[in-house]
py3Dmol code that shows the C-alpha trace and the ligand (Angstrom):
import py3Dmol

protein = """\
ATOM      1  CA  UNK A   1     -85.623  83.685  61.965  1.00  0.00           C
ATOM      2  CA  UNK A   2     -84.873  82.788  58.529  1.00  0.00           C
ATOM      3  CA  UNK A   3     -87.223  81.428  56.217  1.00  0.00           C
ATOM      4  CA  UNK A   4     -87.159  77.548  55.557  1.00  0.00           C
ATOM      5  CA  UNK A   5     -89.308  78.665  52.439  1.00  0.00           C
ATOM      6  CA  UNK A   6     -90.361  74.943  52.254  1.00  0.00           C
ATOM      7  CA  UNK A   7     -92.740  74.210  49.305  1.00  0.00           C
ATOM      8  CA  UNK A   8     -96.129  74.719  49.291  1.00  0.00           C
ATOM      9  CA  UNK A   9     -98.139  72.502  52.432  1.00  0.00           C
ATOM     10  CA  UNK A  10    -101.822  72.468  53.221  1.00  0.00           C
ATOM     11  CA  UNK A  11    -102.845  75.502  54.669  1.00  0.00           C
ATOM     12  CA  UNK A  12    -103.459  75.634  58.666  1.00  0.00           C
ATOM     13  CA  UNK A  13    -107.113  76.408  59.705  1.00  0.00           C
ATOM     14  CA  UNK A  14    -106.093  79.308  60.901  1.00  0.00           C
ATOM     15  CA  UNK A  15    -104.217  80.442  57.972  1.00  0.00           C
ATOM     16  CA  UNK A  16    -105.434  83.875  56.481  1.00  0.00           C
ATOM     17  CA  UNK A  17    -104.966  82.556  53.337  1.00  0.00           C
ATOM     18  CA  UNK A  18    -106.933  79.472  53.581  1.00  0.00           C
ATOM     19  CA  UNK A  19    -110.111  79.595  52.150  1.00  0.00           C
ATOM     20  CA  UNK A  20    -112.010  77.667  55.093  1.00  0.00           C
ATOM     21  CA  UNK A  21    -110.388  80.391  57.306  1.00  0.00           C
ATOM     22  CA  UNK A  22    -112.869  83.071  56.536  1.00  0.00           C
ATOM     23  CA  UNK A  23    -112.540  85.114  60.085  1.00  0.00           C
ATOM     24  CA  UNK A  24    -108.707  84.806  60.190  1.00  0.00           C
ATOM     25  CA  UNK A  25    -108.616  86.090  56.409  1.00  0.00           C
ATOM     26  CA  UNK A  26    -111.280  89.302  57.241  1.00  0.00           C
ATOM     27  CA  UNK A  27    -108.717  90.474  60.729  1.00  0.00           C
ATOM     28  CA  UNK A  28    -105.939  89.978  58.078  1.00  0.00           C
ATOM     29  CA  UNK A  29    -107.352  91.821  55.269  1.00  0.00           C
ATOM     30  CA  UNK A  30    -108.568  94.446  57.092  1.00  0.00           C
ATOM     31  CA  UNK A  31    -105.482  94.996  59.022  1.00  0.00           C
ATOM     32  CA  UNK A  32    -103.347  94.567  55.921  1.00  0.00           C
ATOM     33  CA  UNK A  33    -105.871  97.614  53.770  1.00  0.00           C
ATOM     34  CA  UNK A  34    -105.216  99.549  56.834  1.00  0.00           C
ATOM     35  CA  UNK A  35    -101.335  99.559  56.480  1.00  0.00           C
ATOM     36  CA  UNK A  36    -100.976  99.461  53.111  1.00  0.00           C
ATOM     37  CA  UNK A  37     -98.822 102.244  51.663  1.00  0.00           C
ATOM     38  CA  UNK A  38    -100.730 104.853  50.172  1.00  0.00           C
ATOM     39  CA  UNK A  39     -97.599 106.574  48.162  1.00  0.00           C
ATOM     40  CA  UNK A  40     -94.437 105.438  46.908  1.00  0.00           C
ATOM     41  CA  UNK A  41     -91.985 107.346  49.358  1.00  0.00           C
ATOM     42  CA  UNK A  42     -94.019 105.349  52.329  1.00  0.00           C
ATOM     43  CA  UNK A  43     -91.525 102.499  50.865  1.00  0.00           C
ATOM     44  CA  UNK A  44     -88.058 104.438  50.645  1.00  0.00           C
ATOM     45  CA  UNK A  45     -85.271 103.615  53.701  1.00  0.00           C
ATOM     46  CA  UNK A  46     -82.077 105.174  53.398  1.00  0.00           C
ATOM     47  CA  UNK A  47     -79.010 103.077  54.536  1.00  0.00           C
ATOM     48  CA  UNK A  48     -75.812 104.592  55.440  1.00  0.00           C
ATOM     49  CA  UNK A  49     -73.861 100.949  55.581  1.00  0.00           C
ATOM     50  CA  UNK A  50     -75.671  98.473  53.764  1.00  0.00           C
ATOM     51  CA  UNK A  51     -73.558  95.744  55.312  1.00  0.00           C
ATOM     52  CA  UNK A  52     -74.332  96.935  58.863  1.00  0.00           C
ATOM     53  CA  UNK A  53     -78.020  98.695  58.992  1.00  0.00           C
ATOM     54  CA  UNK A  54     -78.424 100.415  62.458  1.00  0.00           C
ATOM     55  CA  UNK A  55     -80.951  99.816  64.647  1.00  0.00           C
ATOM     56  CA  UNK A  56     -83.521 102.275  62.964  1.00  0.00           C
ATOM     57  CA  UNK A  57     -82.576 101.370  59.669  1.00  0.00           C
ATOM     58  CA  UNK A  58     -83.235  97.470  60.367  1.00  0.00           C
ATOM     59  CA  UNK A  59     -86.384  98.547  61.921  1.00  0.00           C
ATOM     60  CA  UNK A  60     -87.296 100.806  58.277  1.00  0.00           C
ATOM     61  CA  UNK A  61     -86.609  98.072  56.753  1.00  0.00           C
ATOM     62  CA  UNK A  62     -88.472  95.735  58.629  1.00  0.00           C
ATOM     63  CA  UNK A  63     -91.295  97.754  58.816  1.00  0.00           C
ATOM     64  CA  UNK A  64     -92.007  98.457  55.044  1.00  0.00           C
ATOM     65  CA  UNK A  65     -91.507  94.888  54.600  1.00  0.00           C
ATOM     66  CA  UNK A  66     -94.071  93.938  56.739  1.00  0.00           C
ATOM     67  CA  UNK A  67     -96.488  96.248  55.715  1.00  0.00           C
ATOM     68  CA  UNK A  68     -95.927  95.616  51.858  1.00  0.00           C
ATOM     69  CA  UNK A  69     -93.213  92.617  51.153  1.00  0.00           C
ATOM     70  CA  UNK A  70     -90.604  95.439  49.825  1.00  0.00           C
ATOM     71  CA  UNK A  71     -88.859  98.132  50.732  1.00  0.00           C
ATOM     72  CA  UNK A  72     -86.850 100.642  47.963  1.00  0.00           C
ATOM     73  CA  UNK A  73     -83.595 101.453  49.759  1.00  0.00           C
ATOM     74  CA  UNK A  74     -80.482 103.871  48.901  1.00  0.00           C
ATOM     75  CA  UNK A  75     -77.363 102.995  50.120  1.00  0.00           C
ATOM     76  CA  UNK A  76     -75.420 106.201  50.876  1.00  0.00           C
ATOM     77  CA  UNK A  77     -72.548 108.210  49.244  1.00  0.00           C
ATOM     78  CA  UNK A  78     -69.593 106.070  49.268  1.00  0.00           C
ATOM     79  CA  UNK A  79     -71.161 102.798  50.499  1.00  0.00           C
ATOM     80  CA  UNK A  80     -70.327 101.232  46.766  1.00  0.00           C
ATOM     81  CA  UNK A  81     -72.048  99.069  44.742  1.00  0.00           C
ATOM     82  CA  UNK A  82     -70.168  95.759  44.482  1.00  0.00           C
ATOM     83  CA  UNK A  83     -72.185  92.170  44.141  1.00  0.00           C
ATOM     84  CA  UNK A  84     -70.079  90.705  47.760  1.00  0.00           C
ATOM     85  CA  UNK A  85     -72.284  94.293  49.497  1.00  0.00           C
ATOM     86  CA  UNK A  86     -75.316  93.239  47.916  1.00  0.00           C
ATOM     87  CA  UNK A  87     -74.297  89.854  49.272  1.00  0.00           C
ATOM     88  CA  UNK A  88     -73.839  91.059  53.065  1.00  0.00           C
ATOM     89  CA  UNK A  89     -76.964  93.252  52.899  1.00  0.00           C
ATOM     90  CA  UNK A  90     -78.939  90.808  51.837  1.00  0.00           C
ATOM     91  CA  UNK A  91     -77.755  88.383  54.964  1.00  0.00           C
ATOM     92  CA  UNK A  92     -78.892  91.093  56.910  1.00  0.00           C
ATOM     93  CA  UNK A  93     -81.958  90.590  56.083  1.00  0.00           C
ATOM     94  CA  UNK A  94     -82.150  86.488  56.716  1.00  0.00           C
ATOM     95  CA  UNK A  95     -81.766  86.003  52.819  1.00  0.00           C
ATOM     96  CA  UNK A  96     -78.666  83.629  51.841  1.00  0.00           C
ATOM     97  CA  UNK A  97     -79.903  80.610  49.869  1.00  0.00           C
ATOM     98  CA  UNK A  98     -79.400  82.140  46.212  1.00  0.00           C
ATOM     99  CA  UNK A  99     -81.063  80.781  43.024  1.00  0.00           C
ATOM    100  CA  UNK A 100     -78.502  79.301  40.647  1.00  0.00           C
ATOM    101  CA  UNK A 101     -80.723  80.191  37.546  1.00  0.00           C
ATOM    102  CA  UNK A 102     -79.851  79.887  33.871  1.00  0.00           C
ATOM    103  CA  UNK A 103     -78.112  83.395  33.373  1.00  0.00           C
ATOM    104  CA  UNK A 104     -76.673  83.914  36.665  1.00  0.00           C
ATOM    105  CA  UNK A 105     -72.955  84.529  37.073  1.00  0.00           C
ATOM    106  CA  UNK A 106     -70.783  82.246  39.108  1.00  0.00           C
ATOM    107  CA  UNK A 107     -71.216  84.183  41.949  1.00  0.00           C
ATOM    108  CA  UNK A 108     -75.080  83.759  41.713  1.00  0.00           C
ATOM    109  CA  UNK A 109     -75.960  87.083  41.239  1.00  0.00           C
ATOM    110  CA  UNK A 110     -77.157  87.945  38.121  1.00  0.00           C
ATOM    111  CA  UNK A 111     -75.490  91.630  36.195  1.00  0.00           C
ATOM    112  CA  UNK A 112     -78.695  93.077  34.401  1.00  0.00           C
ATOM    113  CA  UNK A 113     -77.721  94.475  31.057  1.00  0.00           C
ATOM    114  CA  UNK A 114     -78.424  94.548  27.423  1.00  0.00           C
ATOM    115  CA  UNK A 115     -77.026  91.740  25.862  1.00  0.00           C
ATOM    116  CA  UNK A 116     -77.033  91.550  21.871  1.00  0.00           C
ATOM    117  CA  UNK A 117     -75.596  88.373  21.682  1.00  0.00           C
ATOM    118  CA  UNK A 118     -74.885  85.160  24.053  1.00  0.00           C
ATOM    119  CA  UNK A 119     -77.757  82.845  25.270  1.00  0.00           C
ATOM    120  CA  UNK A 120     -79.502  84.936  27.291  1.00  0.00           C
ATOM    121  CA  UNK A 121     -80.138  87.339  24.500  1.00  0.00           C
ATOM    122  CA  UNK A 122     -83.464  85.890  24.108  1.00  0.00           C
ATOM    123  CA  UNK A 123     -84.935  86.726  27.697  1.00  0.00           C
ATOM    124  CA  UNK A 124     -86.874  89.604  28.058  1.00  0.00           C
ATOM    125  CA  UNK A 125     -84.562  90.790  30.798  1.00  0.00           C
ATOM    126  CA  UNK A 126     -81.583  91.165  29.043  1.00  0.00           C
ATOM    127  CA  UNK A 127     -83.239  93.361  26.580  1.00  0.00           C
ATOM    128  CA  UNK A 128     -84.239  96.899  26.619  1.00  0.00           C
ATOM    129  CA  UNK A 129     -88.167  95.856  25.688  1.00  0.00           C
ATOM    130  CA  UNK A 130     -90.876  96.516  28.393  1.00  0.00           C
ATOM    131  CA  UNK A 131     -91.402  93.491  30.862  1.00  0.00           C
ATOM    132  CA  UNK A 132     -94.603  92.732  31.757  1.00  0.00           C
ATOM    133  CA  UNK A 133     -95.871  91.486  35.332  1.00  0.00           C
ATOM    134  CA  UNK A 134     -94.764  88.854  36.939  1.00  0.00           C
ATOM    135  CA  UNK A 135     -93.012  86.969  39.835  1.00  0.00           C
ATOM    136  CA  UNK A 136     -89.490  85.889  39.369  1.00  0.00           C
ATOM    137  CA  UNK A 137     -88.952  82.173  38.932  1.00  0.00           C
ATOM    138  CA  UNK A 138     -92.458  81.425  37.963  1.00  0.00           C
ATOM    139  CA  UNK A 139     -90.851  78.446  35.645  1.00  0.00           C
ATOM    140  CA  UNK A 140     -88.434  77.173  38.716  1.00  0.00           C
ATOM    141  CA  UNK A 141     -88.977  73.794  40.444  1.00  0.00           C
ATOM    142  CA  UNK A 142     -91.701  73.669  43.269  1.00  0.00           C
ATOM    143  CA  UNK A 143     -88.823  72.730  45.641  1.00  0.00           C
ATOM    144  CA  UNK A 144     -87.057  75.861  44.375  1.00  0.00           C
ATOM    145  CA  UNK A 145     -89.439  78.943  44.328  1.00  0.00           C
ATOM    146  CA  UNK A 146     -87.994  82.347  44.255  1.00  0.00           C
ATOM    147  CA  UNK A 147     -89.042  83.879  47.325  1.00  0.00           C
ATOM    148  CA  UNK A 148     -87.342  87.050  48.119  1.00  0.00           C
ATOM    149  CA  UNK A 149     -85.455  89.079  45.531  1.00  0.00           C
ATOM    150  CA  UNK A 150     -82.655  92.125  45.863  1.00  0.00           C
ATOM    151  CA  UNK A 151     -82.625  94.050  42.485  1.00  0.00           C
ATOM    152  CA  UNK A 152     -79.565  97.119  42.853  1.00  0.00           C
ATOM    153  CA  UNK A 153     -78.861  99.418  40.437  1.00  0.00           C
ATOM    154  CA  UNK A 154     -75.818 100.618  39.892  1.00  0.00           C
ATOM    155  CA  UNK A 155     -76.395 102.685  36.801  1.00  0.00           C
ATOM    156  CA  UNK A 156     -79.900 103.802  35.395  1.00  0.00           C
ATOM    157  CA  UNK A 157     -80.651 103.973  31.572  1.00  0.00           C
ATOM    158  CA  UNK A 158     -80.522 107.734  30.109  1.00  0.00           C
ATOM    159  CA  UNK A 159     -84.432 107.244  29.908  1.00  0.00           C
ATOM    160  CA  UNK A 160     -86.970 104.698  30.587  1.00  0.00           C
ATOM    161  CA  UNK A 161     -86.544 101.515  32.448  1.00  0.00           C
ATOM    162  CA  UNK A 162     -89.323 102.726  35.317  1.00  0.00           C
ATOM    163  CA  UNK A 163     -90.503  99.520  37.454  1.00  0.00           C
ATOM    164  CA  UNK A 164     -93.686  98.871  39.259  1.00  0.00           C
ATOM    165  CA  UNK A 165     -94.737  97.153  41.983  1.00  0.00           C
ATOM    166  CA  UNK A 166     -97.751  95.210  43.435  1.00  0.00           C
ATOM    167  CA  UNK A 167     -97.577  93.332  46.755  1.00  0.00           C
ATOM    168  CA  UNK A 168     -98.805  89.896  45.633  1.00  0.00           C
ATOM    169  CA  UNK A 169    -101.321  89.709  48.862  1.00  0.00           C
ATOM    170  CA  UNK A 170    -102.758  92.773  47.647  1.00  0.00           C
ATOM    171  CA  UNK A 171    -103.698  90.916  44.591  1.00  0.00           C
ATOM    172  CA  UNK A 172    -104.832  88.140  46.876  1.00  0.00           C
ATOM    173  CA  UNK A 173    -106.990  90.554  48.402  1.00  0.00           C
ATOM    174  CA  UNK A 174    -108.527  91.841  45.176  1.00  0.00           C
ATOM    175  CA  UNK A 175    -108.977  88.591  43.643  1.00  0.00           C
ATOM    176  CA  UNK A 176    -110.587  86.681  47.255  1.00  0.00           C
ATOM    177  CA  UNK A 177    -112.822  90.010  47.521  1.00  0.00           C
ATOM    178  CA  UNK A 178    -114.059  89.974  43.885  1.00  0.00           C
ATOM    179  CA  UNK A 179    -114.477  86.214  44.025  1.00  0.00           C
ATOM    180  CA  UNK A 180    -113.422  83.599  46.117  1.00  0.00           C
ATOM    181  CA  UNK A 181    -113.590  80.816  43.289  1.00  0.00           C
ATOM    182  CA  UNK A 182    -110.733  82.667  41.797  1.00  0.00           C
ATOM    183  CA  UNK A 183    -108.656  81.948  44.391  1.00  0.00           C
ATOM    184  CA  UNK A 184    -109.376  78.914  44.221  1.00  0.00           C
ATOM    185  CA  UNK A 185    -108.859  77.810  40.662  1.00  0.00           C
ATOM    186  CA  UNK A 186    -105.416  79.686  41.325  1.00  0.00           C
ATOM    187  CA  UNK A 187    -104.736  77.613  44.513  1.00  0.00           C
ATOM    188  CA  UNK A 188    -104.943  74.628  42.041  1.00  0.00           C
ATOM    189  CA  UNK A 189    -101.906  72.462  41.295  1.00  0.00           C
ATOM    190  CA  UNK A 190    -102.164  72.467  37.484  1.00  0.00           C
ATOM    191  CA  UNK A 191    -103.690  76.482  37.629  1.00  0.00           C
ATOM    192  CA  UNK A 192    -100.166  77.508  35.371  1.00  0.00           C
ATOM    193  CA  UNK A 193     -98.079  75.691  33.391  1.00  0.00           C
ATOM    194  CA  UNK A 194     -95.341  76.974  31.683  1.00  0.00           C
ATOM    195  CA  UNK A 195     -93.937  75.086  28.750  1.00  0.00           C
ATOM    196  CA  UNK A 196     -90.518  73.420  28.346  1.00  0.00           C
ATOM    197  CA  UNK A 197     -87.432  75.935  27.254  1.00  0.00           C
ATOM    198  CA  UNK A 198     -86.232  74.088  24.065  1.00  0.00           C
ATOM    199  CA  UNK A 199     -83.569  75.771  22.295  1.00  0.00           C
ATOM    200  CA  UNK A 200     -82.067  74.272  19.196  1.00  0.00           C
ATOM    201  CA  UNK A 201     -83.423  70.857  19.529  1.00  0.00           C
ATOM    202  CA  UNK A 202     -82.239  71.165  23.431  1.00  0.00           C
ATOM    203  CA  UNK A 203     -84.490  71.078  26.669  1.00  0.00           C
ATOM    204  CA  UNK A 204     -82.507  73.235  29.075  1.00  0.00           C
ATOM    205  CA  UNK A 205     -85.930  73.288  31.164  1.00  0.00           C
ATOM    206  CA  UNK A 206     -88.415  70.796  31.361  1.00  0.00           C
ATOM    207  CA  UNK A 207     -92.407  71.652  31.507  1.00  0.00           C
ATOM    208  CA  UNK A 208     -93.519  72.684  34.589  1.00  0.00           C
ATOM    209  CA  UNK A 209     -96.573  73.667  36.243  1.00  0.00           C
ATOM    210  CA  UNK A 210     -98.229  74.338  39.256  1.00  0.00           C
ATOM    211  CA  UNK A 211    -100.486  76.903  41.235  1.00  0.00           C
ATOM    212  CA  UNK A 212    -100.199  80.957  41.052  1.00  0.00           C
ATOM    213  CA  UNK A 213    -101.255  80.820  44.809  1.00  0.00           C
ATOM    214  CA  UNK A 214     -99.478  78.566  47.756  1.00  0.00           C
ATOM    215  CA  UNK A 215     -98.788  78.816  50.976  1.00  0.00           C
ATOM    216  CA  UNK A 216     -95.551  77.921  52.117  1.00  0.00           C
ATOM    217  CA  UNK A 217     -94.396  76.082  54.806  1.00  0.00           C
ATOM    218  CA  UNK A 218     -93.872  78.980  57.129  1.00  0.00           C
ATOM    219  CA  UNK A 219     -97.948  79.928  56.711  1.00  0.00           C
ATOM    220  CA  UNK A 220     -96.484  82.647  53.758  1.00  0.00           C
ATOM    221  CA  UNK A 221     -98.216  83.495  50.841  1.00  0.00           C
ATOM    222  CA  UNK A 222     -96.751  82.801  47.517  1.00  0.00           C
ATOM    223  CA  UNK A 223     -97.571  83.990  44.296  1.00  0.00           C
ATOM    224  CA  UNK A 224     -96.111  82.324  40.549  1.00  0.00           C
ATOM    225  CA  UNK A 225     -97.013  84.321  37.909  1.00  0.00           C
ATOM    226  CA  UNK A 226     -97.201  85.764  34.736  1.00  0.00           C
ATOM    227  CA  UNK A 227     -98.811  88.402  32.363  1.00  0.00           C
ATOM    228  CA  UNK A 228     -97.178  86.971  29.394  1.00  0.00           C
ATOM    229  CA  UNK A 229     -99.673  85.726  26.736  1.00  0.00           C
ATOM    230  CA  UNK A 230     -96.581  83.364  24.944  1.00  0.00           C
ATOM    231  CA  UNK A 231     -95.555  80.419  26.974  1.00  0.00           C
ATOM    232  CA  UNK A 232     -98.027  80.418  29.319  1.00  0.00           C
ATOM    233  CA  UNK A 233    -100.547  77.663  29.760  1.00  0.00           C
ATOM    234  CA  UNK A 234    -103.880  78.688  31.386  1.00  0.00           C
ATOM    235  CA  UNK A 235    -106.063  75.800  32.728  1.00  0.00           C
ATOM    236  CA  UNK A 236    -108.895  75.526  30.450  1.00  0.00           C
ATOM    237  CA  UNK A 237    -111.356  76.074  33.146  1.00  0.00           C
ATOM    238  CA  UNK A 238    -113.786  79.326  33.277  1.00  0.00           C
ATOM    239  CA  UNK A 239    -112.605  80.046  37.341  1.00  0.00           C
ATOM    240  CA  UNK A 240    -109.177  80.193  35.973  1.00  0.00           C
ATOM    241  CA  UNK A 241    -109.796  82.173  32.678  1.00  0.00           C
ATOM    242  CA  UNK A 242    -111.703  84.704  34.789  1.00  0.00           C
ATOM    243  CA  UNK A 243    -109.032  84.986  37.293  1.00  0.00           C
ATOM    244  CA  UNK A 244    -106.528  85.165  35.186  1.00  0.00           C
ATOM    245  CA  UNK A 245    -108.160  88.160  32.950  1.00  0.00           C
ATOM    246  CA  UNK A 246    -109.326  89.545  36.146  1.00  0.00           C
ATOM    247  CA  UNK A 247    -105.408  89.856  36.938  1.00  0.00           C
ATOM    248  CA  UNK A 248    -104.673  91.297  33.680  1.00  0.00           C
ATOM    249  CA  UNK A 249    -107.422  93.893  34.218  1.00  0.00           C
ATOM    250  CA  UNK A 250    -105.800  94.875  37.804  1.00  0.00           C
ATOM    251  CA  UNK A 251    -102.678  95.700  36.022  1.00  0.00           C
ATOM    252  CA  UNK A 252    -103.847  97.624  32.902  1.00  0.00           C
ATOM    253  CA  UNK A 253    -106.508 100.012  35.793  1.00  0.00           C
ATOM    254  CA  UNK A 254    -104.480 102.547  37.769  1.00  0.00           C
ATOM    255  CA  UNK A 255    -104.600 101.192  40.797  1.00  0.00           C
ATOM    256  CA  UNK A 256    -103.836 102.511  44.603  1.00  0.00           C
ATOM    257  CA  UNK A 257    -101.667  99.384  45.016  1.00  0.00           C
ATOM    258  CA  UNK A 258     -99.390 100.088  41.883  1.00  0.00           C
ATOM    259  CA  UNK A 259     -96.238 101.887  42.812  1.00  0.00           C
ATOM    260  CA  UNK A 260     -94.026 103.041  39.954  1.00  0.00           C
ATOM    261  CA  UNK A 261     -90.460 103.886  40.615  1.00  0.00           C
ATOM    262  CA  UNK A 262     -87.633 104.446  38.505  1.00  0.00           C
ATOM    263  CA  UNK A 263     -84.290 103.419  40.395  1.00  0.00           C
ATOM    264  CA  UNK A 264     -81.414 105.499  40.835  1.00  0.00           C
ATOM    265  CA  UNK A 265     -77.828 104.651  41.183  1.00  0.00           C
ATOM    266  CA  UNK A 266     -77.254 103.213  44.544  1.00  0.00           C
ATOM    267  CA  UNK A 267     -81.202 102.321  45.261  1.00  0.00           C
ATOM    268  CA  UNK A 268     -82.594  98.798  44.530  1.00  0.00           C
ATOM    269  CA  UNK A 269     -85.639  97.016  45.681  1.00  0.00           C
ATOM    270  CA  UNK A 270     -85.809  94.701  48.220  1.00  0.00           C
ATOM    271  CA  UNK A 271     -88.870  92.233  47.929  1.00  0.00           C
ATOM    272  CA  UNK A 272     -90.802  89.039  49.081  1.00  0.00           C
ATOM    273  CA  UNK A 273     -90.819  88.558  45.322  1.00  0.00           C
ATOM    274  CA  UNK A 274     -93.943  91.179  44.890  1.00  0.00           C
ATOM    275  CA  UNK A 275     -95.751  91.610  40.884  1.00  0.00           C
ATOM    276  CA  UNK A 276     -93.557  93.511  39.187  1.00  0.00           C
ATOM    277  CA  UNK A 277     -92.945  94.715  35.758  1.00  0.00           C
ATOM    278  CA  UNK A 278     -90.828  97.264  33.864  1.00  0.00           C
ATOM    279  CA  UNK A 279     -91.059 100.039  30.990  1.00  0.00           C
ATOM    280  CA  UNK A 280     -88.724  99.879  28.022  1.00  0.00           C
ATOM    281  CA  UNK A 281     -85.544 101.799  28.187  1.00  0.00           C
ATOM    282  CA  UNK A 282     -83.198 103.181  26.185  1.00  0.00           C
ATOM    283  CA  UNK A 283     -79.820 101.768  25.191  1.00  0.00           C
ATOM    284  CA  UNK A 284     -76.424 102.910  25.320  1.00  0.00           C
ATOM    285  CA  UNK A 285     -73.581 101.106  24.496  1.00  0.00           C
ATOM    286  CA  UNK A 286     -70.683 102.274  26.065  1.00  0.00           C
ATOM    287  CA  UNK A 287     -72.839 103.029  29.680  1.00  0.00           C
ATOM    288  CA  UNK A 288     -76.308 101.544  29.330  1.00  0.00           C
ATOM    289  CA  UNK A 289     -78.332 100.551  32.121  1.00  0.00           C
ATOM    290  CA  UNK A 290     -76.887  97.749  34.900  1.00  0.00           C
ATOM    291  CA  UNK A 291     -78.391  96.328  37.512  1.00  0.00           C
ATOM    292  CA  UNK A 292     -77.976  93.249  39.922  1.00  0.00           C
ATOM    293  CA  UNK A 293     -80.333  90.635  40.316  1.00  0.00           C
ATOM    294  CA  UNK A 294     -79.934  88.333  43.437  1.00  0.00           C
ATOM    295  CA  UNK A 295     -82.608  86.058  43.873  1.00  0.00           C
ATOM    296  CA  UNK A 296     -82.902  83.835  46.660  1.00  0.00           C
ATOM    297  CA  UNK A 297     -85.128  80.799  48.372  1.00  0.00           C
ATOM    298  CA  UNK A 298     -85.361  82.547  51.424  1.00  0.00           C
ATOM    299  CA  UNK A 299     -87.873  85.372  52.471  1.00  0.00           C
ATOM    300  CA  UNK A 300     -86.618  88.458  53.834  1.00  0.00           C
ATOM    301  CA  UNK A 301     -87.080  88.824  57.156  1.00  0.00           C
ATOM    302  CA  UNK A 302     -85.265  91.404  59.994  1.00  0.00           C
ATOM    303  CA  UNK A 303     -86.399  89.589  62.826  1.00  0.00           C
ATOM    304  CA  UNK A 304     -82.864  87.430  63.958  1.00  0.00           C
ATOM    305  CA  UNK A 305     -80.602  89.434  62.534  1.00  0.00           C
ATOM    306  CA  UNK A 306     -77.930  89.968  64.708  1.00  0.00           C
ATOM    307  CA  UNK A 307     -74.679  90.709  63.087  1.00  0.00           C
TER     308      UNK A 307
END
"""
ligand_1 = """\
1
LIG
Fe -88.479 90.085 37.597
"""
view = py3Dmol.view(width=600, height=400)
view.addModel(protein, "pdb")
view.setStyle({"model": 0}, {"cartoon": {"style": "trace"}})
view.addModel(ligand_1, "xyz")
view.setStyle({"model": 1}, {"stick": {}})
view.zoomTo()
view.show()
């Protein structure tokens, strides 16, 4: 079934992730530490045609996404590396509702590349400077939260440009063990706020805030976030500075839950828009590093997919 990925509703009392729901959140937890992948290969799926997974690929897939909200795949020799295949894989996998954001091409999916000049010089990601953690579309509309992301690559830089991963429940985990006030300063409504993106006397983006943890219509979890220190307003509240630097700690400590990969050509990362970050890379010119970004509303999901 495909994801309505409705905004964020009042959890159920039932809901893991609900803070009332202290016996459904242990069975979760503990089930979820049990699963968890302990090394970075526990992730990889290799698919001969992207556009039509068999029925043990779809069942990789679905697999490592239900143990850890991503999955690194390689598509294999010859399957190409066009944006209409990341397109059809992606429907396999119950995720069609793209974000239109600021950079994106017409087709909605966004090429990843240096750019030295043209608006979106200014973002990190279209730079060669490390990227720190964070959740894509932590600035979008409630109504329009990024909740699963494809990122292909169809050429790596000559060096550099490693990513790493955390499954945002993980962090749940970690932050609900450590303290369950944390979660709950996060859960708030006004926990993050990220300015408004004026350029040159412009607002292209107004002010917006809103929680690091909600729960979405479907029961999900889902995380907004970032590890910036510019443009990013904390609530001035000693739950939420103390989650927030307890977050910060979790990423700078090597952690179990870290996965670090760099991508090849033909690999990408599927995700339920898990923490991620990336290293700085080098830059060439002429063949410098390019990768796809397609980020949707939806959650990926195998379950319904049926051609
Ligand atoms: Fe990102």
């Amino acid at each position: 079934m495909i994801s309505s990925g409705g905004v964020a509703t009042k959890p159920g009392p039932n809901n893991p992730f609900s803070l009332t729901a202290d016996r459904a959140y242990r069975a979760w937890r503990d089930r979820k530490l049990e699963r968890a992948p302990t090394a970075v290969e526990q992730l990889m799926v290799e698919l001969r045609d992207p556009a039509c997974p068999d029925a043990a690929e779809q069942a990789a897939l679905a697999e490592r996404l239900d143990r850890a909200n991503m999955v690194i795949y390689r598509f294999g020799p010859g399957a190409g590396h066009g944006k209409s295949l990341i397109r059809r894989f992606g429907r396999r996998l119950g995720l069609e509702r793209l974000d239109n954001n600021l950079c994106a091409d017409e087709d909605r999916i966004t090429t990843l590349r240096v750019v030295a000049e043209r608006r979106t010089g200014e973002y990190i990601p279209y730079t060669n400077q490390r990227l720190n953690w964070h959740t894509d579309g932590y600035y979008n509309r409630p109504q329009e939260q990024v909740r699963g992301v494809i990122l292909h690559c169809v050429r790596p830089a000559r060096e550099g440009g490693e990513n790493a991963f955390m499954d945002h429940e993980i962090a749940y985990i970690l932050l609900r063990d450590e303290n369950p006030d944390y979660v709950r300063a996060l859960m708030a409504g006004d926990a993050m706020t990220i300015p408004a993106n004026v350029q040159g006397g412009v607002e292209i983006r107004p002010e917006q805030g809103g929680p690091v943890f909600s729960i979405d219509g479907d029961g999900h979890l889902h995380m907004r976030y970032s590890a910036r220190a510019r443009n990013i307003v904390w609530k001035d509240d000693p739950d939420t500075r103390a989650a927030a630097d307890f977050l910060l700690n979790l990423f700078q400590a090597d952690s179990p839950y870290i996965f670090r990969h760099r991508l090849e050509a033909g690999q990408g990362v599927v995700s339920n828009n898990v923490l991620h970050c990336r290293t700085q890379f080098s830059h060439d010119s002429d063949a410098g590093r390019l990768l796809y970004r397609a980020r949707y509303f939806d959650r990926a999901s195998t379950a319904g997919s049926n051609g």
